[in-house]
N, C-alpha and C positions, 0 to 999 in steps of 0.2 A: 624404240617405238613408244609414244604415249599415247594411251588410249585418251577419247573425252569422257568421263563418267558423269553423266546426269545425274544430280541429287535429285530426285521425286521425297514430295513429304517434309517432314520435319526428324530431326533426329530425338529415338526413340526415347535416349536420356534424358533429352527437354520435355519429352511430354509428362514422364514419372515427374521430375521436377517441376512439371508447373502444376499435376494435379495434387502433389503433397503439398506445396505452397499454397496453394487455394485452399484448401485443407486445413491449414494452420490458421491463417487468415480468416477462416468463415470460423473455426472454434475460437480465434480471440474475440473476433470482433463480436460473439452471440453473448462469450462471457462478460465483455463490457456492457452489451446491450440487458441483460439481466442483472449486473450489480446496480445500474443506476435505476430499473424498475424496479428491485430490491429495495432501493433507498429513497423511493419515493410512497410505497404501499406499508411497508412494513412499520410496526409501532418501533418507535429506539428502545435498546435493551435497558432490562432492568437494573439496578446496579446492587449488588450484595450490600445487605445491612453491615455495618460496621461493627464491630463489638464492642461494649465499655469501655474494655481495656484498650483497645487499641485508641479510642475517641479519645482516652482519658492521656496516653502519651502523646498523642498529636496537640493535646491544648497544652500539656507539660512543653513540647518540643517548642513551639510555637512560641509560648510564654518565653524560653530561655532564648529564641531568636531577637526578639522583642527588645527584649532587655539589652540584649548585646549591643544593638544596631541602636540602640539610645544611648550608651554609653560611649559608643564609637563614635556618634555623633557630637554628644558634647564635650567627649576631651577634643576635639578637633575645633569646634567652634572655640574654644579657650585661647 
């Protein structure tokens, strides 16, 4: 014998699931919505002063780049 059973409703695991997913959904979507008012109000950060020393190796580093890529340059042109 089979019975007919009438589903009444929604099943109870679609409703947990749909109210977690809304859920996630409404927290991404508020974090997107505040990163870009974030980056519309906010001043850009400051950037840490450099030290001498470091200034003074980056125009050392810089210098021997220089150099190199001129030399690479003209033995090839040769």
């Amino acid at each position: 014998m089979a019975k007919d059973v009438e589903v009444n409703g929604f099943n109870p695991g679609l409703i947990v699931l749909l109210v977690i997913g809304g859920l996630v959904l409404t927290f991404l979507i508020g974090n997107y919505v505040l990163y870009v008012y974030a980056q519309k109000t906010l001043p850009p950060k400051k950037k840490k002063p450099i030290s001498k020393k470091k200034m003074k190796e980056e125009r050392l580093k810089q210098d021997r780049t220089s150099k190199t890529a001129f030399a690479a340059f003209y033995c090839a042109t040769d």
